[in-house]
N, C-alpha and C positions, 0 to 999 in steps of 0.2 A: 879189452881194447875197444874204443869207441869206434864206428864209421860214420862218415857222415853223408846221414841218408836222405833222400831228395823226395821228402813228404810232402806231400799237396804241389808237388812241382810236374809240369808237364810239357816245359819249354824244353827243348831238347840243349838248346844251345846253354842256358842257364844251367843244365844240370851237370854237364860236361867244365864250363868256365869256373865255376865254385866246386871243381872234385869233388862231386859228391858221388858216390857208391852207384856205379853202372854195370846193368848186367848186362853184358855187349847182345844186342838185338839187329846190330846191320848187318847182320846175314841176310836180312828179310829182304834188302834192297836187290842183290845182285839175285836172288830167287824169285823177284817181280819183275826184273829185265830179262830174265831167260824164260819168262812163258808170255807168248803172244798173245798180246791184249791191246786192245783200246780204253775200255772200259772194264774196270776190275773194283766189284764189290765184296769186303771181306766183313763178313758179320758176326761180330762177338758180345759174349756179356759186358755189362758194364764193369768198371773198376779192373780190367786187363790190361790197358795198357794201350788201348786205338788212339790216344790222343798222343799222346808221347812219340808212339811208332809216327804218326803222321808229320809232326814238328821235326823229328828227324828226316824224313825222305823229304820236307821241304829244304833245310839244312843242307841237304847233298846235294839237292838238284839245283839250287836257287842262282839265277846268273847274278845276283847283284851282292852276293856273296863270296866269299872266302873262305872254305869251309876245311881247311886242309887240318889247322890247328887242331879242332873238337872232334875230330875225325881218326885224330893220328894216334897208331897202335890198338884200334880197333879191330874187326874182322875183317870189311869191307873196306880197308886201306890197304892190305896186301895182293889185293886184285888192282894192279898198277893199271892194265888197259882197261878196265869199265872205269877205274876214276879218270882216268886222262879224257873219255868221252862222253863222263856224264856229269860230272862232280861240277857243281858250280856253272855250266854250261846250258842251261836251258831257264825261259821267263818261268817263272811257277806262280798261282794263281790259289791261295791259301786260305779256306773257309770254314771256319768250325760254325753249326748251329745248336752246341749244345747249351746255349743259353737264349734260344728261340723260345719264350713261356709267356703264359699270361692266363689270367682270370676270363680273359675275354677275347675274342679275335681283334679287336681295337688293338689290345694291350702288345698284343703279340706281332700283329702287322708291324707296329710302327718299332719292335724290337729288332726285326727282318731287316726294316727301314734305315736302321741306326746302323747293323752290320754291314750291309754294304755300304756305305757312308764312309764308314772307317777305312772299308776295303780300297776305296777309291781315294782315302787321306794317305793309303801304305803305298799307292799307286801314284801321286799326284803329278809324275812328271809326267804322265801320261798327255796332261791337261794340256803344256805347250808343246807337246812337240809337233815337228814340222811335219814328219810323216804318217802322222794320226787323222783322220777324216774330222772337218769340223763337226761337222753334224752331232758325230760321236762324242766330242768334245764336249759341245754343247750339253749331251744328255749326261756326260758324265759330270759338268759341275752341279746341275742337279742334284743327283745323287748323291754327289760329296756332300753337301748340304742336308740330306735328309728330305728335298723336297721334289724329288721326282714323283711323275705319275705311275698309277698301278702298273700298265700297262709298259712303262719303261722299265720300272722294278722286275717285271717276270723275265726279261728280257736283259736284264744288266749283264749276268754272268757271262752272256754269248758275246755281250760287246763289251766288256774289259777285255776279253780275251784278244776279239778281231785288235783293237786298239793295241795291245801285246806283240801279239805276232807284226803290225805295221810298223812296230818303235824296235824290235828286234830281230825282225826279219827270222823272226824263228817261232817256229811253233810251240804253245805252250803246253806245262803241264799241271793240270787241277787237281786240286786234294781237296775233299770234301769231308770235314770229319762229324762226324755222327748224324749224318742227312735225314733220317728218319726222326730223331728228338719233334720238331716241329710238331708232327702229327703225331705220336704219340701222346703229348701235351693237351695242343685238340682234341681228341679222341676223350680225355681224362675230363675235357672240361667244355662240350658241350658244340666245338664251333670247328668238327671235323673241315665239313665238306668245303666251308670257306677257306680251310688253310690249304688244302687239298688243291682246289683252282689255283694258288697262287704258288705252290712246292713243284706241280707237274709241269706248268712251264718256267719255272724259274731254272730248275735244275735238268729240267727235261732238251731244252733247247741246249746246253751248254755241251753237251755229248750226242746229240743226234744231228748225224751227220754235219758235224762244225769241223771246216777248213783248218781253225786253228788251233785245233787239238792233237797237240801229240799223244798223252796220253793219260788218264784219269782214272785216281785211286780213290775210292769211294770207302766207308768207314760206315756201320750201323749195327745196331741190335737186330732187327729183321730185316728179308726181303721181301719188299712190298712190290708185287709181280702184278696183282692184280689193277693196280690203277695206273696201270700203262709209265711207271715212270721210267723206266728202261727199254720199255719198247723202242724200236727204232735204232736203240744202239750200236753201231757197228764195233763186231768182235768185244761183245761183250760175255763177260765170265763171271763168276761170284763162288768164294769162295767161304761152307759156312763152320760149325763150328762139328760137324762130320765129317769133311774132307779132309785131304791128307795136308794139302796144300797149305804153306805158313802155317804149320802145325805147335812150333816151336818158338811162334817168334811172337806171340802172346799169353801172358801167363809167365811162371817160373817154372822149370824142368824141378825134377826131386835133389837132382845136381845142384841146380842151381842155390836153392836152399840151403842144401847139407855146405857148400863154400863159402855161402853168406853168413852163418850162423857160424862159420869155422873161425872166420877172418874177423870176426864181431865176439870170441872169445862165448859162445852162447852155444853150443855144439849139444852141450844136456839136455836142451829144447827142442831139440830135435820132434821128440815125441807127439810132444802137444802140439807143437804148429802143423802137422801131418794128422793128427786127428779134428783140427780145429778148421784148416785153411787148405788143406788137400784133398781131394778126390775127385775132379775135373777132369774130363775126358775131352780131347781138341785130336779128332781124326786118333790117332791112335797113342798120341801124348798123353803121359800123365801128368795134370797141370795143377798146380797153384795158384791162388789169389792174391796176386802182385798187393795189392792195394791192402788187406791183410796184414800179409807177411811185414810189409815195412812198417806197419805201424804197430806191429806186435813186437817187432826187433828194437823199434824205439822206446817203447815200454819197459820193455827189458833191460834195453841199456840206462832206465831211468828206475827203476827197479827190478833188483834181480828177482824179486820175487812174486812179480805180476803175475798176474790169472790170465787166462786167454778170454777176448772179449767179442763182442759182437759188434764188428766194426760197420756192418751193413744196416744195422738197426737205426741209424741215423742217416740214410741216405735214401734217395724216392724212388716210389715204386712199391715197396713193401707190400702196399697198401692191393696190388694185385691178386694174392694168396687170399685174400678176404673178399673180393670179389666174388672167385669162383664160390666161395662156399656160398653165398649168400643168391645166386642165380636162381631163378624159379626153375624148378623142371630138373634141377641138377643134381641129384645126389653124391658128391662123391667125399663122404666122411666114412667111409668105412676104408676107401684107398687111400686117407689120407693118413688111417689110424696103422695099415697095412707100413706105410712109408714113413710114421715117426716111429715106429718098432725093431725101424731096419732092415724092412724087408724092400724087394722090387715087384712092381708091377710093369706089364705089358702093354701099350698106349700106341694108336699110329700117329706117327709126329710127321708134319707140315712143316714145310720150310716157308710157303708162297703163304702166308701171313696178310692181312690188311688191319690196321688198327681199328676200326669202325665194327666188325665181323669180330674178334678178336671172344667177345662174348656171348656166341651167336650158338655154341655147340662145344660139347665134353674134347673133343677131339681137339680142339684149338685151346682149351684150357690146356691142355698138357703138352701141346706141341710151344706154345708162350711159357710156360713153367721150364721148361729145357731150355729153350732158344736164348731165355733172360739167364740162364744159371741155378735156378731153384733147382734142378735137376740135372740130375748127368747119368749118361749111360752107364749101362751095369751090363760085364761084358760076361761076368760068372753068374749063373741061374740058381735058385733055391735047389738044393735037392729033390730030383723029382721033376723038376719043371721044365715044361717041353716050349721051346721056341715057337711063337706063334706068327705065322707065314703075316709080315706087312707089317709087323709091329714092332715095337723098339721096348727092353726092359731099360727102363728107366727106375732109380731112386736119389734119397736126398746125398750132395755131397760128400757133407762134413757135417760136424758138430756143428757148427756157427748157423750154420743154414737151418739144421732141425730144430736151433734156437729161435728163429724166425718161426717157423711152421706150428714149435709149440705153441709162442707168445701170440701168435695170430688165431692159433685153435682157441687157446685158453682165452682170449677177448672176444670170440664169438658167444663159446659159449657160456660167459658172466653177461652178455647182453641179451641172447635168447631165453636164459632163466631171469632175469631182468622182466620181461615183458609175459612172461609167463601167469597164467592165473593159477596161483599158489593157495590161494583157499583152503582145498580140500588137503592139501599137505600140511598147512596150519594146525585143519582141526585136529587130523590122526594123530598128530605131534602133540598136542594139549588133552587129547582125551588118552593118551597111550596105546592107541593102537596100532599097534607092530605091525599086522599082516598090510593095515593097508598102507602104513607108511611106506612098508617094502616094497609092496608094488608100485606106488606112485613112483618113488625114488628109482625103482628098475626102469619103468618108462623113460624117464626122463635120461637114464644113461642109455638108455637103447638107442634115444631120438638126438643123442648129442656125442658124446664119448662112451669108447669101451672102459672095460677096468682093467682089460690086462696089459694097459698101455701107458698105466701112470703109474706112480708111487704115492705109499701110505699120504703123505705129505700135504700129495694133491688132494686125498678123500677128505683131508681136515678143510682147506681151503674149500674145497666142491661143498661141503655141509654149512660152511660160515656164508658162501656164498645164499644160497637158496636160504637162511634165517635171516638175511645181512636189513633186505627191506623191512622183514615183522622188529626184527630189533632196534631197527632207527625211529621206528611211529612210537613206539613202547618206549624209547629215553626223551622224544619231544611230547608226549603226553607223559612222563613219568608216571608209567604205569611201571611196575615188577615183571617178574617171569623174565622173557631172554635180556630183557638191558641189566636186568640186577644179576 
């Protein structure tokens, strides 16, 4: 039997109106009204599920909504007094920046520009109404427009709000989904500290000490503690992917899976989707990769006989695993060869993160390798191995992930042998000298890969690699030997 599963979909309300297969997550909501907060940041890997959870709590809370329909037979529908005082009863103020990018800080400002633009076209009665300050008015067509000043831009979030609370005499509540994207972005490409100036008070004003905040759920990869963007917040919390808190309401439980793959007639898969897309640790959940799972369940129901794939291999970021190795001062390929063999290592992992520092020290390499998902805690120790007081055993997921870790080893190092002066390897190889071939060819796996980390398969590829250059000049000069 088919389901129908809500791929690339992340509108909550869309995925409920078209039935498509929900695995009920609004527990999450009555478990964010029962811990006192103001400000409540929840930091998770990418591809979990932060955007979806976010589109729904705007869904419930939204007063210009009706939300009883896409709601009904839910979890959070059978708690009748939080719906009667929450559901549909409150302004909500709804902003994702996970499409904040660009080449340049140009590119990316005027990306910022565009979003609140929109936000004030979702907002536009704001613009007449009677009990809105003109002023605000004023700055708001602006913005609608695209053509407000900087100085208005850092400053919009606090006053859509005020202008909010004036049209509904009620205080609002803000959802920020993936806050952090922005600077990360920057960080990747050159023009940190300018997006920085314009992130801390853009988002910074809109929860520090603002009259018209009821209460505001935040969404990111990391928490960025250091550049004061949370200072100042009253009753503010964060919760990360170590706490217990919403442990369960990102990601897929093992449950969850085994009913999904029940109901989808695929129950035999079991196996593989558990070695491929399981082994995530959330506070003391064992979790799944939402984003994964559905798209390896749609595979299946398009072929029973699909392979399990690498669905992250096409999504950004990647490219971080390759940084680290490639850092001056850094060595860590022999823990990386430690952690494709399946073992764990011991690392002090960092929550207070800034993306500019991010490359700054070994210690932030591995606290970023967990905090994204490349890693997840290991709660069981090798035999033998003693817990080290401040440290965290860490290792790779799943298959899919040490798919990553290979493909990113093995492209290092075809470019490090690439740029290598092979010369003397040449000659040993043409005159037949063993001994010293051996030892060149040892060096070079000392300085790159182990060998008891790969298969026969790879020593064929590892030897075409290192001949691959003398073979190409020898078929464009048709000379014999390696091209013949």
């Amino acid at each position: 039997m088919k389901v129908n599963l809500p791929i690339g979909m992340d509108l909550f309300y869309k995925v409920r109106q078209e039935n498509c297969y929900y695995i009920d997550k609004t527990g999450l909501i009555q478990e964010l009204l029962e811990t006192p907060f103001e400000v409540n940041l929840i930091t998770r890997p990418r591809r979990f599920g932060k955007t979806l959870a976010m589109s729904m709590l705007a869904e419930f809370f939204d007063i210009q909504k009706d939300s009883r329909k896409i709601f009904e037979g839910l979890e959070i529908s059978k708690n009748e007094e939080l719906c009667k005082n929450w559901m549909n009863q409150w302004p909500v103020l709804f902003l994702t920046l996970k499409d904040i990018n660009g080449d340049t800080f140009e590119s990316a400002y005027g990306m910022l520009r565009y979003a609140v633009g929109d936000l004030c076209i979702t907002h536009a009665y704001l613009e007449d109404c009677e009990k809105v300050n003109k002023t605000d008015q004023q700055v708001f067509r602006r913005l609608k427009s695209a053509e407000g000043t900087e100085e208005e831009l850092k400053r919009s979030l606090a006053m859509i709000m005020r202008m909010m609370k004036a049209h509904y005499g009620k205080e609002v509540i803000l959802l920020i989904d993936e806050y952090d994207v922005p600077l990360a972005k920057a960080s990747d490409n050159g023009y940190y500290k300018e997006m920085l100036g314009i992130i801390r008070t853009f988002l910074g004003m809109a929860w520090k000490t603002n009259p018209a905040l009821k209460r505001a759920v935040i969404t990111g990869c990391l928490r960025i503690a250091k550049e004061s963007i949370f200072t100042g917040a009253n009753n503010f919390i964060s919760s990360s992917i170590q706490a217990r808190a919403y442990e369960r309401y990102f990601g897929f439980s093992p449950q969850e899976v085994k009913k999904l793959l029940a109901d989808a007639e695929l129950s035999d898969h079991l196996a593989e989707l558990k070695d491929w897309y399981d082994g995530y640790l959330f506070g003391k959940q064992e979790v799944y990769c939402p984003w994964d799972v559905i798209n390896h369940v749609r595979l299946l129901q398009i072929d029973g006989e699909g392979k399990p794939q690498n669905y992250w291999k096409d999504t950004s970021h990647n490219s971080i695993i390759r940084s680290f190795i490639d850092l001056p001062g850094i060595d860590v390929t022999e823990k990386f060869e430690q952690l494709l063999a399946g073992a764990s290592i011991q690392e002090k992992v960092s929550e207070d993160l800034t993306y500019d520092l991010i490359h700054s020290s070994e210690e932030n390499l591995w606290s970023i390798l967990y905090l994204a998902g490349y890693l997840t805690r290991a709660e069981i120790l090798q035999e033998g191995e003693v817990p080290e007081e401040g440290k965290t055993a860490l290792r790779i997921p799943n298959e899919e992930v040490k798919t990553v870790f290979a493909d990113t080893v093995a492209k290092w190092f075809t470019d490090t042998v690439t740029v290598m002066d092979r010369r003397e390897l040449f000659s040993a190889w043409w005159n037949g000298d063993a001994d010293k071939l051996t030892e060149l060819v040892t060096d070079i796996l000392f300085d790159t890969i182990s060998y008891y980390d790969y298969k026969e398969d790879d020593y064929h590829a590892f030897a075409a690699g290192l001949l691959q250059e003398q073979a190409m000049r020898c078929h464009q000069t048709g000379s014999r030997g390696l091209a013949g």
